[in-house]
BAMARPA-920709 format. One line per 8 residues: number of its first residue (from 1); their letters; for each residue z, y, x of N, C-alpha, C, O. Coordinates in steps of 0.05 Angstrom, whole numbers. Each point is the difference from the previous one (the first is absolute). Layout:
BEGIN
NUM> a> Z:Y:X:Z:Y:X:Z:Y:X:Z:Y:X ~ ... .
% end
This chain:
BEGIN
1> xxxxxxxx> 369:-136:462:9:18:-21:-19:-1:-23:-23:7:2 ~ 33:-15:-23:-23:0:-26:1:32:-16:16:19:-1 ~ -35:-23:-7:-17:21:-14:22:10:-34:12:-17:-11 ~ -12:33:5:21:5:-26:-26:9:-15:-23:1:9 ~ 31:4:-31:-25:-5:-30:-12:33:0:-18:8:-15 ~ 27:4:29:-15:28:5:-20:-4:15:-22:8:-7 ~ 26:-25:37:-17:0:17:-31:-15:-13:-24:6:3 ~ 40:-29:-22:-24:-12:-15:-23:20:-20:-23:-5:-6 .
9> xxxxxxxx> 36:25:0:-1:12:-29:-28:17:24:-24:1:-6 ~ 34:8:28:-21:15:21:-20:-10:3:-22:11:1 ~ 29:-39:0:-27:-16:8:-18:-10:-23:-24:-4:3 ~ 36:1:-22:-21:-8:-19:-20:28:-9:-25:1:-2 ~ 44:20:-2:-19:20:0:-15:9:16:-16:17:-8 ~ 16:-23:31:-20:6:21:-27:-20:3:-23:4:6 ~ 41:-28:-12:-28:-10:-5:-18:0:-23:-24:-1:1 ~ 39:2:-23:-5:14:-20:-35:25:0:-22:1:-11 .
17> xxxxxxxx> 37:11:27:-13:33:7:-29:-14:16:-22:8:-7 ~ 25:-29:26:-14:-15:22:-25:-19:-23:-23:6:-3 ~ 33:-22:-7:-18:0:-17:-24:10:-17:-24:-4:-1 ~ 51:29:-18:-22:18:-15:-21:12:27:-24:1:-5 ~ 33:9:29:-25:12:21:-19:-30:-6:-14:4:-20 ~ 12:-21:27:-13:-15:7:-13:-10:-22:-19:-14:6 ~ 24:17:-36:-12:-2:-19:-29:17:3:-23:-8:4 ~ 34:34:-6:-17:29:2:-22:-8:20:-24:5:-3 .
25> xxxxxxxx> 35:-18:25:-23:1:27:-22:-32:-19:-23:3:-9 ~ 37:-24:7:-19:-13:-18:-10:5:-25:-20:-13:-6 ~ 30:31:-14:-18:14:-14:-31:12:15:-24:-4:-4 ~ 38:18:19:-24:16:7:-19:-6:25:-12:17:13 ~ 10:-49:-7:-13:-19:3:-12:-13:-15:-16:-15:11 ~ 18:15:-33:-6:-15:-24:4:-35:2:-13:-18:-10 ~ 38:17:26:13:-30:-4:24:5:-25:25:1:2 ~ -46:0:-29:19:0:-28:22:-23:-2:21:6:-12 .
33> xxxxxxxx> -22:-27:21:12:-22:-8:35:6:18:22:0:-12 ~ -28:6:50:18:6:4:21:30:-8:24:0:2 ~ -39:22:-10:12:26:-8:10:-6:-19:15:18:-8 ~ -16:-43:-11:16:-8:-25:23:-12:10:21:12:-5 ~ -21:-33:18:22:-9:12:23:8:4:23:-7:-8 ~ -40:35:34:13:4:10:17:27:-17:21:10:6 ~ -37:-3:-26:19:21:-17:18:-10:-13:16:15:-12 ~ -13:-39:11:14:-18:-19:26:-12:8:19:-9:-13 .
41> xxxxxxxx> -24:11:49:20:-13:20:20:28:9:20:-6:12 ~ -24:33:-16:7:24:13:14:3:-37:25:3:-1 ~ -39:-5:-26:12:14:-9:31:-32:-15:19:7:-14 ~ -23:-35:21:22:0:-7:27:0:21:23:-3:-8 ~ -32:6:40:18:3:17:22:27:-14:23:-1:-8 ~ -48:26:9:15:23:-11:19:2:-30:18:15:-7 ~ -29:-37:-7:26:0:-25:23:-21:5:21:1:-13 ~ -28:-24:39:28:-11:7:13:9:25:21:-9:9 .
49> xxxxxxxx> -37:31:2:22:20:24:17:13:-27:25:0:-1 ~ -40:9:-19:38:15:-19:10:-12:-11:21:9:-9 ~ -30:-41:1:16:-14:-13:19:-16:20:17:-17:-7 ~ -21:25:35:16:-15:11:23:26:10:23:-6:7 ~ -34:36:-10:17:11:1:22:4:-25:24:3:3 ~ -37:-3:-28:23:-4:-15:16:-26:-6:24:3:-6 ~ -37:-30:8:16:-16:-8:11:-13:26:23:-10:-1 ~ -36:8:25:16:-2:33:-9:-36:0:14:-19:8 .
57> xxxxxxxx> -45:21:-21:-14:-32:4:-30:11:-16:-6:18:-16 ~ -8:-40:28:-22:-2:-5:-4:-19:-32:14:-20:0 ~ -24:24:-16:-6:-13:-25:-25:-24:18:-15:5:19 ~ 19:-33:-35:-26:-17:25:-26:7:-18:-22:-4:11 ~ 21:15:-40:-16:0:-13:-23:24:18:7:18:15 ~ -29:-24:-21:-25:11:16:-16:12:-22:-12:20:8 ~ 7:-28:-35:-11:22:-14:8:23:-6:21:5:-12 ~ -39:13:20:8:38:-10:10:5:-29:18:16:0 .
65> xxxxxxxx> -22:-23:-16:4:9:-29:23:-20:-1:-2:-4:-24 ~ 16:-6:29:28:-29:3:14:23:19:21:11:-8 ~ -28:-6:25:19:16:16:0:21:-1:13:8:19 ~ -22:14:-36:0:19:-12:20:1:-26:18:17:-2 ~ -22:-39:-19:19:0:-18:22:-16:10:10:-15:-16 ~ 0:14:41:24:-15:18:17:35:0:21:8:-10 ~ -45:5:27:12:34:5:15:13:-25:22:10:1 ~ -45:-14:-34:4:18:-15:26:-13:-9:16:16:-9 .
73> xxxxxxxx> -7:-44:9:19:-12:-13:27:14:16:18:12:-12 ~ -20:-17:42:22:18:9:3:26:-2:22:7:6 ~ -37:11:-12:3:28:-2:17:1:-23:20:14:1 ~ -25:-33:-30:11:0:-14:29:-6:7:16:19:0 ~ -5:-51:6:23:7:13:18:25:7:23:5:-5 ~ -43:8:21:14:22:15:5:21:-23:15:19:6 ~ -27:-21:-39:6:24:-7:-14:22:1:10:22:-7 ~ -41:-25:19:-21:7:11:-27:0:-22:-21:7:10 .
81> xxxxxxxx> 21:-12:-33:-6:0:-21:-31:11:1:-20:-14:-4 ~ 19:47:12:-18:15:9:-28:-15:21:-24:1:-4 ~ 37:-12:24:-16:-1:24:-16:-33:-5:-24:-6:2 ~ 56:-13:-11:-14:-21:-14:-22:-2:-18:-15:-19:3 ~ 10:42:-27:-26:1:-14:-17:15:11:-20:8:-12 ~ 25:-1:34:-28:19:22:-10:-39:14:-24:-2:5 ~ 36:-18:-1:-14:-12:11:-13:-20:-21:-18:-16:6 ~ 30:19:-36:-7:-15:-19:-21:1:-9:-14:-19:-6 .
89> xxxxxxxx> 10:52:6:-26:15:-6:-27:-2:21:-24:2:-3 ~ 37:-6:19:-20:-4:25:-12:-32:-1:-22:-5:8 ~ 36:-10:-17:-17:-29:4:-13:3:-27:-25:-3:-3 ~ 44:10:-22:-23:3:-25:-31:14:3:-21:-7:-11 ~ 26:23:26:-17:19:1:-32:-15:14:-22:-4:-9 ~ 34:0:33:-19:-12:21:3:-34:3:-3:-14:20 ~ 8:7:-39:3:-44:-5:-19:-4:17:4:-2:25 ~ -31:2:-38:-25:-4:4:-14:0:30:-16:-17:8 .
97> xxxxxxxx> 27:41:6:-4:-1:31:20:-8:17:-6:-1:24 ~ 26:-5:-30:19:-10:3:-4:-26:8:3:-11:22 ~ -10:2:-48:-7:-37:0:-30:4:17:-6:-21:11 ~ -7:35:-8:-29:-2:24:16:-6:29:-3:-20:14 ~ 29:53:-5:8:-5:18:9:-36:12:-9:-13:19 ~ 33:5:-41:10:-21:6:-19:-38:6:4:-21:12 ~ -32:38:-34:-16:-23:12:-2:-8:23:2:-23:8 ~ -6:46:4:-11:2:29:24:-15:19:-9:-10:20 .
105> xxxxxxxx> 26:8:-21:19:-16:12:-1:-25:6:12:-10:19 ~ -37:-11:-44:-4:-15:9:-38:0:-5:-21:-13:4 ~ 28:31:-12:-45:-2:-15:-11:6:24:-23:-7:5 ~ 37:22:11:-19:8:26:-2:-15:20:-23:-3:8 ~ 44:-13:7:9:-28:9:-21:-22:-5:-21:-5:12 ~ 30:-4:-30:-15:-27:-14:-25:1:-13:-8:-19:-14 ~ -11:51:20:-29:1:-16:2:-6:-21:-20:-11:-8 ~ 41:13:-13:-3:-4:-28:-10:25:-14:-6:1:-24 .
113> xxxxxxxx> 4:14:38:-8:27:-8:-14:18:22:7:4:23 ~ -28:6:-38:-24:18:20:5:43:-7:-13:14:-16 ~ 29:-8:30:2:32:-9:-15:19:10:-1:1:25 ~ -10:14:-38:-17:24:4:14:24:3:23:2:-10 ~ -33:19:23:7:29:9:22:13:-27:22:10:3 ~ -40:-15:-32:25:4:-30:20:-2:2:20:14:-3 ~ -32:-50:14:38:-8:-4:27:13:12:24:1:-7 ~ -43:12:31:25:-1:24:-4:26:-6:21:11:9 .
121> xxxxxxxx> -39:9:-20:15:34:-6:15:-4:-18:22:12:-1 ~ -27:-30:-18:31:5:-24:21:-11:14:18:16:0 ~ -13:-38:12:19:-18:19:20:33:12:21:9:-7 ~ -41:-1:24:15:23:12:4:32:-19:18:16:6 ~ -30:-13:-19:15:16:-25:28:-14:-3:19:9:12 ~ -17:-28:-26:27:-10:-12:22:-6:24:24:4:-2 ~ -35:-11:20:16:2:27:17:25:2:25:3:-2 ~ -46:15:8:2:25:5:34:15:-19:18:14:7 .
129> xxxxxxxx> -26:-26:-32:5:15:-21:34:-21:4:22:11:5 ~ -24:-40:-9:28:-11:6:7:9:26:24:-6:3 ~ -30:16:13:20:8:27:9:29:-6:21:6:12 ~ -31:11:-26:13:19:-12:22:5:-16:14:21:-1 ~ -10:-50:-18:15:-6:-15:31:-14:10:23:3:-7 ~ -37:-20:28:23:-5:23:16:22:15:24:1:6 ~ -43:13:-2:17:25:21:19:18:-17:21:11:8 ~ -35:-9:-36:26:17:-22:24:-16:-9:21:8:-10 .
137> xxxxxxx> -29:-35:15:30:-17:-7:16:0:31:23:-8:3 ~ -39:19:18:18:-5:21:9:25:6:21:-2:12 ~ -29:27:-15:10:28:-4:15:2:-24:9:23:-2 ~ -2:-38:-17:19:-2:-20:18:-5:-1:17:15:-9 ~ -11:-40:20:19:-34:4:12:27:25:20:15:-4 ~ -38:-13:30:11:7:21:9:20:11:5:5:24 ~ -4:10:-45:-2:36:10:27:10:4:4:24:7 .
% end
């Protein structure tokens, strides 16, 4: 029996959730390189668990700020005007750690990049702050 796009939508957020713990626990190890990663692997699971709940597929694209303006473009669609410039505002706002997060996807991997304790408190500020932003488009869209 296969799985329907809800069951998916469970699991990405859970691991999602599984991640961000395991960021926090390597944060506070001071293995910086993996707490980037791994904030980076939890927070774009969590924006393609709702993009797969609203559009009923996964976008293959893997950068956050690409798949963020994937979200704000459909909110628009929907007529959603409001919620779409809550996430517009949100990448304007935070670009900058944004593009640190997305490094880490491959900067942490391939040693192209060495991160310090900074990096990864702003990393998880903006985390923090996009999963908040997710949960009001999904108490919006879903209520």
């Amino acid at each position: 029996m296969g799985m329907g796009s809800h069951d998916h939508v469970d699991i990405l957020v859970r691991r999602s959730k599984s991640f961000y713990s395991y960021a926090l626990e390597a944060l506070s190890r001071g293995d910086f390189d993996l707490a980037l990663f791994l904030l980076e692997q939890a927070t774009q699971l969590r924006v393609k668990a709702l993009l797969l709940r609203l559009l009923g597929f996964i976008p293959k694209e893997h950068r956050i700020r690409e798949l963020l303006g994937i979200l704000a473009k459909y909110l628009e669609s929907l007529n959603r005007e409001e919620l779409a410039r809550l996430v517009q505002q949100f990448v304007d706002v935070w670009t900058s750690e944004l593009r640190v997060v997305e490094e880490a996807y491959t900067g942490s991997r391939y040693l192209l990049r060495i991160y310090d304790k900074s990096d990864v408190e702003k990393a998880l500020k903006v985390v923090e702050e996009l999963f908040k932003v997710v949960e009001a488009v999904e108490s919006s869209v879903f209520s």
